[in-house]
DOPASE-903977 format. One record per residue: residue number from 1; residue in three letters; chain; y, z, x of N, C-alpha, C, O in turn. Coordinates in steps of 0.05 Angstrom, whole numbers. Example, Ala and Ser with C-alpha at 12.3 -4.5 7.8 and 13.67 -1.06 7.14 Angstrom:
! DOPASE-903977
+-----+------+-------+--------+--------+--------+--------+--------+--------+--------+--------+--------+--------+--------+--------+
:  nr : rest : kette :     nv :     nw :     nu :    cav :    caw :    cau :     cv :     cw :     cu :     ov :     ow :     ou :
+-----+------+-------+--------+--------+--------+--------+--------+--------+--------+--------+--------+--------+--------+--------+
:   1 :  ALA :     A :   -114 :    156 :    264 :    -90 :    156 :    246 :    -66 :    156 :    264 :    -66 :    169 :    285 :
:   2 :  SER :     A :    -45 :    142 :    257 :    -21 :    143 :    273 :      1 :    157 :    258 :     23 :    161 :    268 :
+-----+------+-------+--------+--------+--------+--------+--------+--------+--------+--------+--------+--------+--------+--------+
***
This chain:
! DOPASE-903977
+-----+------+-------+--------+--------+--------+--------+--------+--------+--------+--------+--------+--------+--------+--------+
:  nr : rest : kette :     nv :     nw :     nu :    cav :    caw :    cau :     cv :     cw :     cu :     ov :     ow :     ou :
+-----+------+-------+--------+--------+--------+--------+--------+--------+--------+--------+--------+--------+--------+--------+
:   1 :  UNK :     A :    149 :    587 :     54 :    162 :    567 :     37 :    167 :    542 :     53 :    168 :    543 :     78 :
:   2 :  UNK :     A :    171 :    517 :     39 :    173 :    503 :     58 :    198 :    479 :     46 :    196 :    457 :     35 :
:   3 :  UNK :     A :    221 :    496 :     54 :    248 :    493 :     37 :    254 :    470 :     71 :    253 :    476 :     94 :
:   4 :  UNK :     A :    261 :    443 :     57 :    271 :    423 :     75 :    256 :    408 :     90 :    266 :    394 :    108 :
:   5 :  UNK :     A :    226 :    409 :     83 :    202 :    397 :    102 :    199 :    368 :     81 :    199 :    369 :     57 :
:   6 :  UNK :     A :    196 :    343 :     97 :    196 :    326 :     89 :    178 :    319 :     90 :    176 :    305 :     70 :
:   7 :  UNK :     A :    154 :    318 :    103 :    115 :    309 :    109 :    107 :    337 :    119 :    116 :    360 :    124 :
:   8 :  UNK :     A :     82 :    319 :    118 :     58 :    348 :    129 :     54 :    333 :    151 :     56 :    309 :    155 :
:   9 :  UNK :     A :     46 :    361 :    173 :     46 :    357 :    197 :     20 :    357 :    206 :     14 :    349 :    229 :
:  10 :  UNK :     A :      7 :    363 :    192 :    -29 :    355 :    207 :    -41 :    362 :    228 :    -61 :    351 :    238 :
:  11 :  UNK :     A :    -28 :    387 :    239 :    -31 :    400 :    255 :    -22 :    381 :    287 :    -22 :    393 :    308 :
:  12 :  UNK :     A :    -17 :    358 :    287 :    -14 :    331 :    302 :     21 :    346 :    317 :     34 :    366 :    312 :
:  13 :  UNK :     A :     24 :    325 :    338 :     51 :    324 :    343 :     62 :    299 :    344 :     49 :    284 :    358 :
:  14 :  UNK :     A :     82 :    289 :    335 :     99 :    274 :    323 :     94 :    244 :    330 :     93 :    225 :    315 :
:  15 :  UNK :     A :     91 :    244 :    357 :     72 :    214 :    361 :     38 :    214 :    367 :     25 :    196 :    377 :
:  16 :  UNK :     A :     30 :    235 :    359 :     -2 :    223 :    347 :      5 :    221 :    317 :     -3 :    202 :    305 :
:  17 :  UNK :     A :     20 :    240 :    304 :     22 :    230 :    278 :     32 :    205 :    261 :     25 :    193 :    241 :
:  18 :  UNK :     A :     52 :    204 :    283 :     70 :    170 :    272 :     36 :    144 :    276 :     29 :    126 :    260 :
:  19 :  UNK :     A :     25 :    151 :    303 :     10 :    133 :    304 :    -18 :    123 :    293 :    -27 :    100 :    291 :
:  20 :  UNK :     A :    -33 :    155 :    282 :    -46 :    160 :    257 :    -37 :    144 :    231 :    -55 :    130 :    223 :
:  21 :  UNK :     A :    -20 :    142 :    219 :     -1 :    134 :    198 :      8 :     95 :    207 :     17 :     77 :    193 :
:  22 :  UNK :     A :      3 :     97 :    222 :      8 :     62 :    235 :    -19 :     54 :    224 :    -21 :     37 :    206 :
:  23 :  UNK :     A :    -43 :     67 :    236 :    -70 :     59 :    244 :    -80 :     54 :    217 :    -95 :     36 :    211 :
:  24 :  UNK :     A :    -68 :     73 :    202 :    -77 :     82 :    173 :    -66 :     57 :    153 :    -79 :     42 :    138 :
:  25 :  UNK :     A :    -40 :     56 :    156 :    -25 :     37 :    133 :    -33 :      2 :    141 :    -30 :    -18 :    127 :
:  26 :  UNK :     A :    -44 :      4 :    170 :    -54 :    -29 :    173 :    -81 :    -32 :    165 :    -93 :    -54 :    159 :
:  27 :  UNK :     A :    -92 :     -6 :    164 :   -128 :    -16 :    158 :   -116 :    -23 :    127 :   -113 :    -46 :    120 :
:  28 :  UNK :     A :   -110 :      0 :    111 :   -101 :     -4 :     80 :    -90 :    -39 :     80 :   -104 :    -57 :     70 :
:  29 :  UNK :     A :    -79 :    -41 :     85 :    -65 :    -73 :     83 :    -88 :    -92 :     86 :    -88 :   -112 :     72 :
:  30 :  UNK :     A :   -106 :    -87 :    103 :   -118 :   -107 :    121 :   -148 :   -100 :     94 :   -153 :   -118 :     77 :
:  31 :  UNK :     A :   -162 :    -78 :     93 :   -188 :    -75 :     75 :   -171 :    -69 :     47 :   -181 :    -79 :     27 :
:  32 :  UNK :     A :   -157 :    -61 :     45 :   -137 :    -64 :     12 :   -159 :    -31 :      0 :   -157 :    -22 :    -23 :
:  33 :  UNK :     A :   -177 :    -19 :     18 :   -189 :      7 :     11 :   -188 :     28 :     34 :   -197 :     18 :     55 :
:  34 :  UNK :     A :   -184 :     46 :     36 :   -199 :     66 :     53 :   -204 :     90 :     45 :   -197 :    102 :     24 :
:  35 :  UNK :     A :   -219 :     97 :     63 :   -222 :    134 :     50 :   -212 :    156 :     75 :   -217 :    157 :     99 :
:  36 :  UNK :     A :   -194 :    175 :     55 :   -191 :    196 :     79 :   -188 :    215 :     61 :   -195 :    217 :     37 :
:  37 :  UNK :     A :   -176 :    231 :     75 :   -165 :    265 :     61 :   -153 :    256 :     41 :   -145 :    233 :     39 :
:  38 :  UNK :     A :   -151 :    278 :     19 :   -138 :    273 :     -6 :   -101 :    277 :      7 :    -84 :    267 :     -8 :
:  39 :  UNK :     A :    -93 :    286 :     26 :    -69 :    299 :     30 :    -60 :    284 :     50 :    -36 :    286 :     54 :
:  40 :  UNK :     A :    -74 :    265 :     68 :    -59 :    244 :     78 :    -67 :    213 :     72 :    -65 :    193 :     86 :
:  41 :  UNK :     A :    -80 :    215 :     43 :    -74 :    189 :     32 :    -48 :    195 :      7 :    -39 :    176 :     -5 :
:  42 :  UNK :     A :    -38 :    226 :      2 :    -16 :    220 :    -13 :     12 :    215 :      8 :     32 :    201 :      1 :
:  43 :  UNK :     A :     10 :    228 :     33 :     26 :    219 :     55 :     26 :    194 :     64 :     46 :    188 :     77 :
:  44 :  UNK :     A :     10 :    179 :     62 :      0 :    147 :     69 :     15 :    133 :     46 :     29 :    115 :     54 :
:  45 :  UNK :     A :     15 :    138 :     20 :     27 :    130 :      0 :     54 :    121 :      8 :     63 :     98 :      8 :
:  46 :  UNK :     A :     69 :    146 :     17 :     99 :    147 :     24 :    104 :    127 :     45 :    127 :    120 :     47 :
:  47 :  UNK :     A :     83 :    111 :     65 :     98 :    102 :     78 :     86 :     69 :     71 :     98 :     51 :     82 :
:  48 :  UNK :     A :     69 :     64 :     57 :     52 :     38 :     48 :     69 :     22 :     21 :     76 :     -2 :     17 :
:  49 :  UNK :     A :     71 :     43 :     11 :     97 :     36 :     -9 :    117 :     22 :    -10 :    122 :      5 :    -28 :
:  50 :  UNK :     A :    134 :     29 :     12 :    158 :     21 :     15 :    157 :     -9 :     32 :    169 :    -30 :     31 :
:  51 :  UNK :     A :    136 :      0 :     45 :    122 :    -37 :     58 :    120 :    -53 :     52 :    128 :    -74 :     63 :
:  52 :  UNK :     A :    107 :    -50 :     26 :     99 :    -65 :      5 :    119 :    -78 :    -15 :    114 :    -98 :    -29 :
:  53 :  UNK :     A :    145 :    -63 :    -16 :    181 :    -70 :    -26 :    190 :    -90 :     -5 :    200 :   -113 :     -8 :
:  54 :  UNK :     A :    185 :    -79 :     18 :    199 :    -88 :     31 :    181 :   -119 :     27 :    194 :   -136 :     14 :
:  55 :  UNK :     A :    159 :   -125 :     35 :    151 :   -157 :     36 :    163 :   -174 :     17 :    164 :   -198 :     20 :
:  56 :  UNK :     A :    176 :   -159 :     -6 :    178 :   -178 :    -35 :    204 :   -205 :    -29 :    212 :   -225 :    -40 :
:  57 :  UNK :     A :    210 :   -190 :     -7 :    234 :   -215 :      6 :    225 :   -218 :     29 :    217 :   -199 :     42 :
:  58 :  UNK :     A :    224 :   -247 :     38 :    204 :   -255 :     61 :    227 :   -260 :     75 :    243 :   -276 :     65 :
:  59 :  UNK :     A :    234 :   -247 :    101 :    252 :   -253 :    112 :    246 :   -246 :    142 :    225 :   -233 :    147 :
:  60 :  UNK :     A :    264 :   -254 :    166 :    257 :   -249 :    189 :    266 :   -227 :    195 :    258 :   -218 :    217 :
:  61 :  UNK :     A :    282 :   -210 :    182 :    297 :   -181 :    187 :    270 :   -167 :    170 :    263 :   -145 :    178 :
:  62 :  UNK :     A :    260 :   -174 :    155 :    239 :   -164 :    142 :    216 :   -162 :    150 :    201 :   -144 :    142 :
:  63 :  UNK :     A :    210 :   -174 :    162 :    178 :   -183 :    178 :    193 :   -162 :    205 :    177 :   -143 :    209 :
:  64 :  UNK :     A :    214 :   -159 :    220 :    218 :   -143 :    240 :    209 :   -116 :    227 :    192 :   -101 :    236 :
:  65 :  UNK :     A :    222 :   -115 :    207 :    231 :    -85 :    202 :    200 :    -66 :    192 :    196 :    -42 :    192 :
:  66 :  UNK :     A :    183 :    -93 :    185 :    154 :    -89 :    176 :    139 :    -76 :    203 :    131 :    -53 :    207 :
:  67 :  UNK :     A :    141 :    -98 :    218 :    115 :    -96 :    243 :    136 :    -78 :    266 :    133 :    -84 :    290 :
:  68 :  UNK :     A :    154 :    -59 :    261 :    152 :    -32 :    274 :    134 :    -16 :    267 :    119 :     -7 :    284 :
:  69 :  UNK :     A :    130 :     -9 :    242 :    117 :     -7 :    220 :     86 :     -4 :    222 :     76 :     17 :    214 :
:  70 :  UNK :     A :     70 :    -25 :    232 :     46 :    -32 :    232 :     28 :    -35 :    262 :     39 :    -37 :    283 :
:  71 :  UNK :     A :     13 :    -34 :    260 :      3 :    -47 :    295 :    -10 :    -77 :    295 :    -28 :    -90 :    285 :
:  72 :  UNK :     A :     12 :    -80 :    315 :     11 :   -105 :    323 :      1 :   -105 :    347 :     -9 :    -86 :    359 :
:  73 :  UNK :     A :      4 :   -132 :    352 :      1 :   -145 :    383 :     20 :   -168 :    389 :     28 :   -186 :    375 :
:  74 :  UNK :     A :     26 :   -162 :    418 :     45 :   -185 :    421 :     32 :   -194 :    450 :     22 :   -182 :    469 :
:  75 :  UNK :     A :     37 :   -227 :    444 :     24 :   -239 :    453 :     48 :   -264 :    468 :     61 :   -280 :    454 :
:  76 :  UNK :     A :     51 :   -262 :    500 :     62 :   -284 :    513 :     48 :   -302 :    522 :     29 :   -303 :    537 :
:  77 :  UNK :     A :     69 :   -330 :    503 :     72 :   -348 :    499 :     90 :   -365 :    521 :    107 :   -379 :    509 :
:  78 :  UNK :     A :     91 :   -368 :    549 :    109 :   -377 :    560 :    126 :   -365 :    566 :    118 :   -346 :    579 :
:  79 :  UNK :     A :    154 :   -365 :    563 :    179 :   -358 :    564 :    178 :   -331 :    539 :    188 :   -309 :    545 :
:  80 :  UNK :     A :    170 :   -334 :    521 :    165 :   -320 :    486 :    157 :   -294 :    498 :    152 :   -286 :    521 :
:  81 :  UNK :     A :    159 :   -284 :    470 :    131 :   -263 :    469 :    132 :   -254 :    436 :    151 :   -243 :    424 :
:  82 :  UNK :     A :    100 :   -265 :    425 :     95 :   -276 :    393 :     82 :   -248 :    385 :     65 :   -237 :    399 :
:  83 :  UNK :     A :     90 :   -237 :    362 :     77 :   -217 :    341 :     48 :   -228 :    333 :     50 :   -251 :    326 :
:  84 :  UNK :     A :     26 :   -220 :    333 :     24 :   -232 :    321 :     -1 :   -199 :    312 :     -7 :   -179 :    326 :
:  85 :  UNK :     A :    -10 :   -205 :    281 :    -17 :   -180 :    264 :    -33 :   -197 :    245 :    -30 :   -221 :    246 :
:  86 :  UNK :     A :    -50 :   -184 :    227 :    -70 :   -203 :    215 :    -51 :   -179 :    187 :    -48 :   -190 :    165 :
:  87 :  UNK :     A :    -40 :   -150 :    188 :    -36 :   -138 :    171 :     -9 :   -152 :    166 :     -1 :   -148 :    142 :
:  88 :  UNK :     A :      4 :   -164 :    178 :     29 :   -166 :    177 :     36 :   -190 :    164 :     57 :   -191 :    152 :
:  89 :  UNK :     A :     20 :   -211 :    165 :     12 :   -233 :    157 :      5 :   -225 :    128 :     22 :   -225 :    111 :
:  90 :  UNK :     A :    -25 :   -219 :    123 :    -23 :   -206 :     96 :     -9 :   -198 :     82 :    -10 :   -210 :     61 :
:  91 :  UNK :     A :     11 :   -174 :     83 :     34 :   -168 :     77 :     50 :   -180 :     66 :     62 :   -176 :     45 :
:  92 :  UNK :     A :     51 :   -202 :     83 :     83 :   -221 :     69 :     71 :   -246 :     55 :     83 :   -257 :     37 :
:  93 :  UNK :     A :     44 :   -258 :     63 :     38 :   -284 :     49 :     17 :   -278 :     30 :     11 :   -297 :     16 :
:  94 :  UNK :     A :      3 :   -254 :     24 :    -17 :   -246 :     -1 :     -3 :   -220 :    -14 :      3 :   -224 :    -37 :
:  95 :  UNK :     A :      1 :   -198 :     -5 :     15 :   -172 :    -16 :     41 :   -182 :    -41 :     43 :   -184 :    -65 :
:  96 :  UNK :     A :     61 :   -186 :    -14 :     88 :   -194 :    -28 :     91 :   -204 :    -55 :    104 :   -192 :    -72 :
:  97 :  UNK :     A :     76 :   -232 :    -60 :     73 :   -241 :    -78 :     59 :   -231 :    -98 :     67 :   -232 :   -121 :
:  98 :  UNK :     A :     41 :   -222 :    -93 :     19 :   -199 :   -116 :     39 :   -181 :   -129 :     36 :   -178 :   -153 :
:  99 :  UNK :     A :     61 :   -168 :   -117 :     74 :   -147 :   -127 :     94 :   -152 :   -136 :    108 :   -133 :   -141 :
: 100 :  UNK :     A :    104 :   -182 :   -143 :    133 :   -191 :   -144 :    142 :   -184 :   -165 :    166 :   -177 :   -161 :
: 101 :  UNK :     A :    135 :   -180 :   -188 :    142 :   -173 :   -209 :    140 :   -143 :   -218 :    151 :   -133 :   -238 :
: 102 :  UNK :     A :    121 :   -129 :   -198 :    115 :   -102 :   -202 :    142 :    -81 :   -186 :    150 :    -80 :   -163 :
: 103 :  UNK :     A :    151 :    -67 :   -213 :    173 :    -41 :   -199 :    168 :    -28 :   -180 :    186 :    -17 :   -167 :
: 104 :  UNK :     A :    139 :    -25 :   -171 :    134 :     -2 :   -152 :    102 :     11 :   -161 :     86 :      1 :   -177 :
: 105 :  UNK :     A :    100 :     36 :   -145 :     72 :     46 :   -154 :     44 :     14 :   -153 :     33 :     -1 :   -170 :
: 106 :  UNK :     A :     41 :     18 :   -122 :     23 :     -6 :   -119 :      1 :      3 :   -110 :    -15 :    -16 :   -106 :
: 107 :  UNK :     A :     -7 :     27 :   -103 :    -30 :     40 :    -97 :    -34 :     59 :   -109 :    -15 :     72 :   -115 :
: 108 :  UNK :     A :    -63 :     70 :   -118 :    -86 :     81 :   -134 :   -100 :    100 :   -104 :   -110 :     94 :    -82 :
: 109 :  UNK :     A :    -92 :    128 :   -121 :   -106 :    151 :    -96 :   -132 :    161 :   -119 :   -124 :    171 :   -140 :
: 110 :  UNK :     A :   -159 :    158 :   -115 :   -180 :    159 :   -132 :   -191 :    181 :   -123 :   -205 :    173 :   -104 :
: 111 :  UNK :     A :   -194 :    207 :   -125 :   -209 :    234 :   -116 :   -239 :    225 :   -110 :   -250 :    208 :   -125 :
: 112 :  UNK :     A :   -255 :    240 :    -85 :   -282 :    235 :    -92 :   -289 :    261 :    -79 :   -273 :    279 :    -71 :
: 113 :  UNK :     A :   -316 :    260 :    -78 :   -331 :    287 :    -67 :   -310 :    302 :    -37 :   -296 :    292 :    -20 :
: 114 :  UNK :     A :   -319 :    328 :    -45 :   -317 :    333 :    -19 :   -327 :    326 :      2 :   -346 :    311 :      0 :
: 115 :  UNK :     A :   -317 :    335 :     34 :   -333 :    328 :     63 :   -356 :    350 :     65 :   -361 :    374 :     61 :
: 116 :  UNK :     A :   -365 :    331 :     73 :   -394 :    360 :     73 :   -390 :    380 :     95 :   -399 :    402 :     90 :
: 117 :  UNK :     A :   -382 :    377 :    114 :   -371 :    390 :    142 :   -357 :    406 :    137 :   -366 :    429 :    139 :
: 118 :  UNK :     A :   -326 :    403 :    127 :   -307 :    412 :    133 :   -305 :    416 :     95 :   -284 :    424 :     85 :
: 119 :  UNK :     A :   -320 :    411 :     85 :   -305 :    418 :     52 :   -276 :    398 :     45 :   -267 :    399 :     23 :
: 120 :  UNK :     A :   -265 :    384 :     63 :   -244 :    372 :     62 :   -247 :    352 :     30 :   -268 :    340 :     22 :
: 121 :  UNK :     A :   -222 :    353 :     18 :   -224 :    341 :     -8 :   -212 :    311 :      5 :   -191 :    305 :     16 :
: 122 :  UNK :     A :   -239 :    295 :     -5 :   -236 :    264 :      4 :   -223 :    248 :    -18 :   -224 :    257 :    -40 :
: 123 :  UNK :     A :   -210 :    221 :    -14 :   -214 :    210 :    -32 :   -206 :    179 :    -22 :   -206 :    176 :      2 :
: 124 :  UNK :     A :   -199 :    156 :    -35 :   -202 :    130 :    -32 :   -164 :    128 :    -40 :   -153 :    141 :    -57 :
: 125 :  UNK :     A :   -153 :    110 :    -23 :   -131 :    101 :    -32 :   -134 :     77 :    -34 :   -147 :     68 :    -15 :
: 126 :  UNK :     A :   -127 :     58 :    -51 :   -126 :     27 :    -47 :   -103 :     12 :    -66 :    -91 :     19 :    -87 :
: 127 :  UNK :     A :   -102 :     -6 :    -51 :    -84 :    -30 :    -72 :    -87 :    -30 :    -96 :   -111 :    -25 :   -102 :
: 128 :  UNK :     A :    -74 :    -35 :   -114 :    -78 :    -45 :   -140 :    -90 :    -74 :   -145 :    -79 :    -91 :   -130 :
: 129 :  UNK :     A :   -108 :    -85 :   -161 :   -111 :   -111 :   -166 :    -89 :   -121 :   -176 :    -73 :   -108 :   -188 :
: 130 :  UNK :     A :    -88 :   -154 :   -171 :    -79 :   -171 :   -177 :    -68 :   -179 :   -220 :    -79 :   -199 :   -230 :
: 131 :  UNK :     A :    -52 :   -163 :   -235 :    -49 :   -165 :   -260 :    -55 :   -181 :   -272 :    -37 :   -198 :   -270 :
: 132 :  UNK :     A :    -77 :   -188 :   -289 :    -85 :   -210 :   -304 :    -58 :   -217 :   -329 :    -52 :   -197 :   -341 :
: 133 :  UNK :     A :    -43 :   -242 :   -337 :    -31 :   -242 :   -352 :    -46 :   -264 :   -377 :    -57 :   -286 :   -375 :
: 134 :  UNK :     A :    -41 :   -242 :   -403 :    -59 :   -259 :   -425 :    -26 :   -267 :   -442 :     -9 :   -254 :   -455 :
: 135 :  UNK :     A :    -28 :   -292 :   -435 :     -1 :   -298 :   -449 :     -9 :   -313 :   -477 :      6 :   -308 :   -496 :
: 136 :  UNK :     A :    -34 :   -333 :   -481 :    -39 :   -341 :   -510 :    -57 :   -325 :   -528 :    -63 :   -334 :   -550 :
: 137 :  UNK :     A :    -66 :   -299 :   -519 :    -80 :   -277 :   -532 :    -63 :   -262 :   -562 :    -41 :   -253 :   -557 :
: 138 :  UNK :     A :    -71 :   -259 :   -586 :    -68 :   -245 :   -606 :    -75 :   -223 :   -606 :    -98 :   -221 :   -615 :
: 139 :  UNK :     A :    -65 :   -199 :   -599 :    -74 :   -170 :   -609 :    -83 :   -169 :   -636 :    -73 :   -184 :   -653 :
: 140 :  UNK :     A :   -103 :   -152 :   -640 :   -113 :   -142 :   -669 :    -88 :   -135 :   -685 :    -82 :   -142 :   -707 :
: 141 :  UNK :     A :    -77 :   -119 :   -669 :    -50 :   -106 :   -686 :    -30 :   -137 :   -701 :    -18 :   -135 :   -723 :
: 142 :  UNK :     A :    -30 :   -158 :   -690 :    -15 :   -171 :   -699 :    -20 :   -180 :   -718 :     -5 :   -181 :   -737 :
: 143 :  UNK :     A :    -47 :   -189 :   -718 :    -55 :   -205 :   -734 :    -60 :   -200 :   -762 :    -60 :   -216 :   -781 :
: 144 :  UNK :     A :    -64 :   -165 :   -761 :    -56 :   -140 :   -784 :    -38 :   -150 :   -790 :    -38 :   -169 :   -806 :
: 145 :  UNK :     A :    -16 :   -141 :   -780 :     19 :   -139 :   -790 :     24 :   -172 :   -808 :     36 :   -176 :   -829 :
: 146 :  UNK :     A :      5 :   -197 :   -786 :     16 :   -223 :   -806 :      0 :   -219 :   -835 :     11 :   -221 :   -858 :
: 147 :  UNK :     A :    -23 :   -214 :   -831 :    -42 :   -212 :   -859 :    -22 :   -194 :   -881 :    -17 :   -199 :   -905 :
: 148 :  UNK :     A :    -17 :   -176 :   -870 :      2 :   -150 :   -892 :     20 :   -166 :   -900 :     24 :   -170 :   -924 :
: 149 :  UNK :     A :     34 :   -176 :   -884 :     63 :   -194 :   -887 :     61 :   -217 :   -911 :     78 :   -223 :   -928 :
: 150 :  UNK :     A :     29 :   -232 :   -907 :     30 :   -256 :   -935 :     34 :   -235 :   -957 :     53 :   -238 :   -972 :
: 151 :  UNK :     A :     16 :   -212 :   -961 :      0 :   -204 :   -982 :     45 :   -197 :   -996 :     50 :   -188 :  -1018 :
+-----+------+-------+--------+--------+--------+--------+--------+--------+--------+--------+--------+--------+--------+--------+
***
């Protein structure tokens, strides 16, 4: 039974797994597709998710709290020493905004064949597209309801 287990362990120990799951949620950000196991792209979910909330307010406690989060590079600058992430970037100036209006549920886990090796059930996790909004469009249904309405 597995009464109080919060993730799957992947047979991994706790920092190859944390760092698997880094490697994983920046490619996702960065190609907006990947493919892996069906069972650690629903674990990938859990932690891409909340990333993805988090950007919706662009802030500097935000961008910290992000790029623990992600793999970076830091890069000295003099006296400094600069973040700097191509996922992290993404994140807050293309992601954020894509999702601003969206509650949540921003990634699509798509089943595909099995691994031929290992039988492992594969599949694709990716971003959601960008929501087209049809704001001067007439549904069929309406245009029913006005027609019924003269008669």
């Amino acid at each position: 039974m597995r009464h109080q287990r919060k993730s799957r362990r992947f047979g991994r120990d706790t920092s190859h797994r944390l760092a698997m799951f880094r490697n994983m949620v920046t490619s996702l950000f960065v190609s907006e597709r990947i493919l892996t196991t069906l069972e650690k792209a629903k674990e990938l979910r859990r932690i891409a998710e909340p990333l993805i909330t988090l950007s919706k307010n662009d802030t500097v406690a935000a961008r910290r709290l992000a790029a623990k989060r992600l793999r970076t590079t830091r890069v000295k600058d003099g006296d400094r020493v600069v973040v700097v992430s191509e996922a992290l970037d993404k994140l807050f100036e293309t992601l954020g905004p894509r999702f601003k209006d969206r509650p949540g549920g921003y990634t699509r886990i798509v089943r595909t064949i099995n691994r031929r090796g290992d039988n492992a059930s594969m599949a694709f996790i990716e971003l959601l597209p960008e929501e087209k909004k049809s704001a001067g469009r007439k549904t069929k249904k309406s245009t029913k309801k006005k027609a019924a309405d003269k008669e």
